[in-house]
C-alpha positions as CSV (number, residue, x, y, z in Angstrom):
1,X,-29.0,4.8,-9.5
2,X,-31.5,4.9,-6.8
3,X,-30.7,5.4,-3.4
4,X,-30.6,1.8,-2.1
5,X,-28.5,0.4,-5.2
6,X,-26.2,3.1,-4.3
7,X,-25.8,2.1,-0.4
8,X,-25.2,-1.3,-1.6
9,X,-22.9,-0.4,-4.1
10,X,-20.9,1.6,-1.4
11,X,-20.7,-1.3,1.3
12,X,-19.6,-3.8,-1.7
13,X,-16.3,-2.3,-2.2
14,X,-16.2,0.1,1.4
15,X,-13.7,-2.2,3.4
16,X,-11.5,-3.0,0.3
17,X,-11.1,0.9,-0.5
18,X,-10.8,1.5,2.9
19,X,-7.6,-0.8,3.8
20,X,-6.3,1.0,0.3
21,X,-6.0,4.6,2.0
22,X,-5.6,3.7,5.3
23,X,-2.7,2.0,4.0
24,X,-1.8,5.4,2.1
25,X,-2.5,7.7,4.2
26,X,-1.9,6.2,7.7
27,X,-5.1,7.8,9.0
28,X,-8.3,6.1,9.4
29,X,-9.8,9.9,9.2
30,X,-8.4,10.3,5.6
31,X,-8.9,6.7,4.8
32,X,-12.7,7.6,5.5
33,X,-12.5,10.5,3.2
34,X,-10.7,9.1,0.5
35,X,-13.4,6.0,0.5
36,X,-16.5,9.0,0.3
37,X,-14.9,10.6,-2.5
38,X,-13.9,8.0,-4.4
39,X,-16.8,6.5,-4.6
40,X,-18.8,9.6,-5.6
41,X,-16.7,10.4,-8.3
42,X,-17.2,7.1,-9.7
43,X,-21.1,7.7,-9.6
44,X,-20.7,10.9,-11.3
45,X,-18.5,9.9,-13.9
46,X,-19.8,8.1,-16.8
47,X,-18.5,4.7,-16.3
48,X,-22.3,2.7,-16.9
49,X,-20.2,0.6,-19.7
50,X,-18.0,-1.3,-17.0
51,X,-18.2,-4.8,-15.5
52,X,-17.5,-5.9,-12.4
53,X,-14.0,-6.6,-12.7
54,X,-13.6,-3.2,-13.9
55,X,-15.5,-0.8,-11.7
56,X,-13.3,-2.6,-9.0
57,X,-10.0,-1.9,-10.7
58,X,-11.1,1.5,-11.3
59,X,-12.0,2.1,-7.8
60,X,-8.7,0.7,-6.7
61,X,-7.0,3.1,-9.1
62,X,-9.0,6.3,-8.6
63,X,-8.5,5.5,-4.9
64,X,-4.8,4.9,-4.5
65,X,-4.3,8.3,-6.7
66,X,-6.7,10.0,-4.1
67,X,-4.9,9.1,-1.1
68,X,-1.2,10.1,-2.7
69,X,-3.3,13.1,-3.5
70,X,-4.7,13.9,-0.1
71,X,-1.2,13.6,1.5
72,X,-0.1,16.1,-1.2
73,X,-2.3,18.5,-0.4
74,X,-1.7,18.4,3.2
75,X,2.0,18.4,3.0
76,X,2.4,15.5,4.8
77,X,4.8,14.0,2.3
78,X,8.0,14.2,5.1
79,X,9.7,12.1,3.1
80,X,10.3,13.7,-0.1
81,X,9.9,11.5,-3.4
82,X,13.8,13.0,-5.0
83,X,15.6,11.6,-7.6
84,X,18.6,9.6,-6.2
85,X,21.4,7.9,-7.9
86,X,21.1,4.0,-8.7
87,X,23.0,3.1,-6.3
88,X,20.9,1.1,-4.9
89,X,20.8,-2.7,-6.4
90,X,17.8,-4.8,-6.1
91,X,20.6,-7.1,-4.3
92,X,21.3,-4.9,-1.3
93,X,18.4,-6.7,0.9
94,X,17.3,-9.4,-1.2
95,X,18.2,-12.0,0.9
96,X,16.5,-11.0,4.0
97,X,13.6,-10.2,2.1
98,X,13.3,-13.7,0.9
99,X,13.6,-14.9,4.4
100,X,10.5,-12.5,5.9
101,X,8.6,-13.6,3.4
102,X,8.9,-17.4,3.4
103,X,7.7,-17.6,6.9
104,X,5.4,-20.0,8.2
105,X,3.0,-18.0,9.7
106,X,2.2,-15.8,6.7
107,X,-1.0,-14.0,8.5
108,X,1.4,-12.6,11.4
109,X,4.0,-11.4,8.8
110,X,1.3,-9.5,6.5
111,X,-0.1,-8.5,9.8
112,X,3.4,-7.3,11.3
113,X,5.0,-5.5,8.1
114,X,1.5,-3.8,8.3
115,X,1.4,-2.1,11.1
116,X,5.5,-1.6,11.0
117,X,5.0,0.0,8.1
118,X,2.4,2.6,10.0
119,X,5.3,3.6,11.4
120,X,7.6,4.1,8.4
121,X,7.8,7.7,6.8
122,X,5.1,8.6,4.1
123,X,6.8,8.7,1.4
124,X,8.4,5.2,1.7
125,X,5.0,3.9,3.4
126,X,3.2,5.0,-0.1
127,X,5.8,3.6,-2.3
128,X,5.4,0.2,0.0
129,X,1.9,0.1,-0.1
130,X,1.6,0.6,-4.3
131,X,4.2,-1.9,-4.8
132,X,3.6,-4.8,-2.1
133,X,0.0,-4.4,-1.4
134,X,-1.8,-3.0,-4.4
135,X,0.0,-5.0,-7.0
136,X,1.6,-1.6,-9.0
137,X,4.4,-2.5,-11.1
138,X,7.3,0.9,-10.6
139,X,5.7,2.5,-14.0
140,X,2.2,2.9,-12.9
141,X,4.0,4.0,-9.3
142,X,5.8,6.4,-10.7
143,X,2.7,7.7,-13.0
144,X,0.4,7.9,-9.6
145,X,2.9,9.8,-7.5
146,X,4.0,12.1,-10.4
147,X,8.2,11.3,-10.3
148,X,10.4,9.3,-12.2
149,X,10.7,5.5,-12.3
150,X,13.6,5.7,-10.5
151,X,12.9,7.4,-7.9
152,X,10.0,4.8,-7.0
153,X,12.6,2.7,-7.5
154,X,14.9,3.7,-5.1
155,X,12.1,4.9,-2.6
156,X,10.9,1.2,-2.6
157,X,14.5,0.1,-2.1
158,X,15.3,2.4,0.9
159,X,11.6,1.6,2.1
160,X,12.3,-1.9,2.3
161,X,15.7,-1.9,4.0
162,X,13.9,0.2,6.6
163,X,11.0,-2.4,6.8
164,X,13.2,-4.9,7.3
165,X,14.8,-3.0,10.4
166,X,12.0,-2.3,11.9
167,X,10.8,-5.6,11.9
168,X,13.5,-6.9,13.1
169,X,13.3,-4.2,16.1
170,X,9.7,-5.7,16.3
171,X,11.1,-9.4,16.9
172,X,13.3,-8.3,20.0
């Protein structure tokens, strides 16, 4: 690739990568990073046979496992990912879930349970962001952060319910 294909290249999928590990990671710092590495490892690899569709899901991929990586290696997982019992039901917050998210404004509630959610621990934040914002179903969750499928599961549950509270402290 030559050196202005692979500037172009960069700034064609820079800003969606970017809100990826910011989300992640919480730091526009490591975000940055992330985004840089990411994209170099897809030009190393040998990935010439893709189309569009799927250079972007492997970007979106190799960068969500990046970020849960980069928070692993600087320890900044303060919420540990541990198995916990199912006691948690899907139930538990369901209905105030479905409330938030039938709202009529929809721009200020993506925008709102965004930057609550910068203030959420990581390891619920990460667990929020695979599952709500880049589309992960619990499996492929569970494959990226290296634990068991219920322990995304109850990681996205407690995550939620402490969503929720925060944005209802953000209401008052």
């Amino acid at each position: 690739m030559a050196h202005q294909e692979i500037i172009g290249f960069y700034n064609r999928y820079r800003q969606k990568l970017y809100n990826i590990a910011l989300r992640i990671t919480g730091d526009s710092l490591d975000a940055e990073d992330v985004v840089q590495e990411t994209v170099i490892k897809y030009l190393r690899s040998n990935t010439d046979r893709l189309d569009e569709q799927q250079v972007e899901a492997w970007l979106c991929k190799a960068c969500a496992r990046a970020s849960v990586d980069m928070l692993r290696v600087r320890k900044a997982l303060k919420v540990k990912l541990e198995k916990y019992a199912e006691e948690d039901s899907e139930e538990d917050c369901a209905q105030e879930w479905d409330i938030l998210l039938e709202s009529n404004e929809p721009n200020k509630m993506i925008s709102g349970i965004r930057k609550a959610m910068m203030g959420m621990p990581d390891g619920y934040r990460v667990v929020l962001s695979l599952l709500l914002f880049e589309g992960y179903d619990y499996t492929e969750a569970a494959q990226i952060l290296n634990v068991e499928e219920s322990t995304v599961r109850s990681q996205y549950m407690r995550g939620k319910r402490k969503l929720l509270k925060l944005m209802s402290y953000m209401k008052d």
